[in-house]
C-alpha positions as CSV (number, residue, x, y, z in Angstrom):
1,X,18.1,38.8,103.4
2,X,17.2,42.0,101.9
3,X,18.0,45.1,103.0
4,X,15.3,48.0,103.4
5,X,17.2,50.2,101.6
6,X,17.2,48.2,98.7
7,X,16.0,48.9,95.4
8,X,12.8,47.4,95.8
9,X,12.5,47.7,99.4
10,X,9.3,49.2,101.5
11,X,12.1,52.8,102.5
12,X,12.6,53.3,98.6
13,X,9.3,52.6,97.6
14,X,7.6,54.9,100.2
15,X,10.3,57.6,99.4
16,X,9.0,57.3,96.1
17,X,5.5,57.3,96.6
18,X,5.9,60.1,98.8
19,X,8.3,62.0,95.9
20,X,5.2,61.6,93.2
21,X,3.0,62.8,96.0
22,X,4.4,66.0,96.6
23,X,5.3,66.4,93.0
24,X,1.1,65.8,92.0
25,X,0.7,68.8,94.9
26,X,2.4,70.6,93.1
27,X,0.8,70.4,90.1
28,X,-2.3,70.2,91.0
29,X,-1.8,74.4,93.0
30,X,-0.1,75.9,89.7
31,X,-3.2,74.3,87.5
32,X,-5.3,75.7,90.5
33,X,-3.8,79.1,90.1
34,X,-6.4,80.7,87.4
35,X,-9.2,79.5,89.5
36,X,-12.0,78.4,86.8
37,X,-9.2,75.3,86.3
38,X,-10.1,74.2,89.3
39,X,-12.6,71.7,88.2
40,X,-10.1,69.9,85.8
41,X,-7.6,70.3,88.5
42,X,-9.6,68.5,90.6
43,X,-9.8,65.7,87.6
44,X,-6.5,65.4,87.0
45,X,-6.0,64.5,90.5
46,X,-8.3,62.1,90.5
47,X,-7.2,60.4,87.9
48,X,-3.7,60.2,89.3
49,X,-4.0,59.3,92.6
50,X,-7.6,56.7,91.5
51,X,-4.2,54.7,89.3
52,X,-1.9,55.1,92.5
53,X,-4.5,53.4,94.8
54,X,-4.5,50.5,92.3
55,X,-0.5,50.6,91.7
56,X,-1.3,51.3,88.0
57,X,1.0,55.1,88.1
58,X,2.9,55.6,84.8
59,X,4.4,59.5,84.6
60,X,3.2,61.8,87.3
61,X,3.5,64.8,85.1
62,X,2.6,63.7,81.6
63,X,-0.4,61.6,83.1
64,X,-1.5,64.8,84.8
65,X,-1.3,66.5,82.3
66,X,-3.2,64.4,79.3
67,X,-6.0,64.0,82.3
68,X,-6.1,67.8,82.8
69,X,-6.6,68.4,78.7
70,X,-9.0,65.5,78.3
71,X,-11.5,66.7,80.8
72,X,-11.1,70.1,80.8
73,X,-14.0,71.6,79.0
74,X,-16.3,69.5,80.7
75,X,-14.5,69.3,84.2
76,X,-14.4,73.7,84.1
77,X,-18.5,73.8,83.2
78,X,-19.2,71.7,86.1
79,X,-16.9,73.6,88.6
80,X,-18.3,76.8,87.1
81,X,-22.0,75.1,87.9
82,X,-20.7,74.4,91.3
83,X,-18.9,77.5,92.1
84,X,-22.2,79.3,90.9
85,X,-24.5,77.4,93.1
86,X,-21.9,77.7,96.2
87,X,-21.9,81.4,96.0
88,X,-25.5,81.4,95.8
89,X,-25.8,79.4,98.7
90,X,-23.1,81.8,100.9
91,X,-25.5,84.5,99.8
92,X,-28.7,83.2,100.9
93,X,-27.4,81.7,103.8
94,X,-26.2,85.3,104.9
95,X,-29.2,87.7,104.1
96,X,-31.5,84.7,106.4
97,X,-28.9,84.5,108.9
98,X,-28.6,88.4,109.2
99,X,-32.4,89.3,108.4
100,X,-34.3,86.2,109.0
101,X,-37.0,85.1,111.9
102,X,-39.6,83.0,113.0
103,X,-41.1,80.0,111.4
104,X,-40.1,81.0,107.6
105,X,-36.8,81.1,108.9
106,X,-37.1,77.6,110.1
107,X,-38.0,76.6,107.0
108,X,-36.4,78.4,104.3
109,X,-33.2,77.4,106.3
110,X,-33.5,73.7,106.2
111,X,-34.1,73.8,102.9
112,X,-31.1,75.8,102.1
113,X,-29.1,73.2,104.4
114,X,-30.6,70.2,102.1
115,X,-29.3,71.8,99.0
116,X,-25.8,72.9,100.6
117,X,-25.7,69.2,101.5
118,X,-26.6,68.4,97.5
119,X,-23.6,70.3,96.5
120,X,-20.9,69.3,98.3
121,X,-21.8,65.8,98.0
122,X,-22.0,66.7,94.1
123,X,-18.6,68.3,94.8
124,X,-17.3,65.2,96.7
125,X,-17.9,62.3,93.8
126,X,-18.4,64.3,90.5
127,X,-14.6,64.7,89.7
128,X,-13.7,61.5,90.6
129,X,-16.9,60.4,88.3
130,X,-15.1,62.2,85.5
131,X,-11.9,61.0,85.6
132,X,-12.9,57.6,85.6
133,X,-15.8,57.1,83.1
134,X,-17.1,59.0,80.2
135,X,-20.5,60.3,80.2
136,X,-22.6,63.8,79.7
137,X,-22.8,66.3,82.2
138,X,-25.7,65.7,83.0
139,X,-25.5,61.8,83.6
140,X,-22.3,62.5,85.6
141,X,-24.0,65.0,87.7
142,X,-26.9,62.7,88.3
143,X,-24.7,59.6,88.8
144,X,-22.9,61.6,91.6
145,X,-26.0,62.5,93.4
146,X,-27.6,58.9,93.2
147,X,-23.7,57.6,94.4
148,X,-23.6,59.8,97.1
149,X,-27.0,59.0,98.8
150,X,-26.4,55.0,97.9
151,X,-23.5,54.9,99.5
152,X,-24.4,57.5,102.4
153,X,-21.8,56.2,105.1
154,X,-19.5,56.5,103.0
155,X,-20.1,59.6,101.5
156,X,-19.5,61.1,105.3
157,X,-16.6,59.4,105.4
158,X,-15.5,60.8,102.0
159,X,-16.4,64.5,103.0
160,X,-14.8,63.9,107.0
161,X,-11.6,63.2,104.9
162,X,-11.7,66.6,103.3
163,X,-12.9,68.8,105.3
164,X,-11.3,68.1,109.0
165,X,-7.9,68.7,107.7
166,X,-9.0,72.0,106.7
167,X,-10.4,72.7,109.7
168,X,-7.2,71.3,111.5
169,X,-5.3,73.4,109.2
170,X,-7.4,76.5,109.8
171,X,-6.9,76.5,113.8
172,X,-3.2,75.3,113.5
173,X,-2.0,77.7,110.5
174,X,1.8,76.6,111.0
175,X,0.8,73.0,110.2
176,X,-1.8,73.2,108.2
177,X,-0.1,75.9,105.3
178,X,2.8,73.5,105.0
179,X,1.0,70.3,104.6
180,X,-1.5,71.9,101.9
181,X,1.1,73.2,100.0
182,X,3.5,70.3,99.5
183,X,1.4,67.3,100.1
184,X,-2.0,68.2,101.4
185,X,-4.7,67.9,98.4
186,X,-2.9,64.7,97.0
187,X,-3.0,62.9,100.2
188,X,-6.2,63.1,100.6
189,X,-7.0,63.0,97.1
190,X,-5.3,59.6,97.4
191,X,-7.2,58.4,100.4
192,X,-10.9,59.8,98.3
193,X,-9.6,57.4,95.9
194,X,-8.9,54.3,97.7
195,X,-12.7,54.2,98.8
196,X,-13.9,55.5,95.2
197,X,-12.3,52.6,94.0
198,X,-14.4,49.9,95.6
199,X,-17.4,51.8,95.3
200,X,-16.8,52.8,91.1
201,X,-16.6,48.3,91.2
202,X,-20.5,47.7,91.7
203,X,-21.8,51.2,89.6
């Protein structure tokens, strides 16, 4: 009878899997750190963790890295898109929040909620779209839209796994710094990717 220490027994292997997790954490802050690297930060993590769901990992680090130069140029234009239309959206959401009234409030404001809604659902699948398949920009962009509202349930699902941590993490700072920095975005990363998975099969 084995032992679960062994080798090949379920301790080791969740050591391990929990060893390349906080080492891809890692990684994936100090890539982070110039901020317009987010986006192939992002891509890289993707691509890692979309290979650990399937028990296809090779080398954390140099697999990380060959992800991160592949998609980089592509990966940064569409986090700078994204970080251009968020800030856009914080603005305009704060001049009709401080200075807005009546029925043109009503409406102005749902549409600003529709296209908030448009980019973090672009946010949510687009990186994940990249590491996996190669396309344009534009078809990557659109494909993560279309994926998003096909697979609605999902998508909530999807955007409940990233952003309730941070929330957690926001009210319960001794927790929540901790588990971002050593394990945090590759956790959940891993999670995104279990789902993205089955969904990538039928697109």
């Amino acid at each position: 009878m084995g032992s679960i220490f062994d080798y090949e027994g379920p301790l080791i292997s969740f050591l391990e899997r929990l060893a390349d997790l906080i080492i891809l954490n890692i990684l994936f802050l100090i890539c982070c750190i110039p901020v317009f690297t987010i986006g192939a930060a992002i891509t890289a993590l993707s691509s890692i963790t979309r290979k650990m769901a399937g028990k296809e990992e090779g080398y954390i680090i140099r697999g990380y890295f060959k992800a991160f130069k592949e998609n980089f140029l592509q990966a940064t234009a569409i986090w700078l898109l994204l970080f251009f239309f968020g800030l856009v959206f914080v603005a305009d959401a704060f001049v009709l929040l401080r200075y807005g009234a009546g029925g043109f409030f009503l409406i102005f404001w749902s549409l600003l909620c529709i296209a908030g809604l448009i980019c973090l659902f672009e946010f949510i699948y687009v990186f994940p779209l990249l590491a996996r398949f190669d396309n344009s920009t534009k078809n990557t962009l659109k494909n993560a839209l279309l994926l998003s509202v096909r697979f609605l349930p999902w998508t909530a699902v999807l955007v409940l796994l990233a952003v309730l941590p941070l929330i957690a993490g926001f009210f319960y700072p001794v927790i929540g710094i901790p588990f971002y920095l050593f394990i945090g975005f590759s956790l959940i990363s891993l999670a995104q990717s279990c789902i993205f998975r089955k969904l990538f099969l039928s697109f």
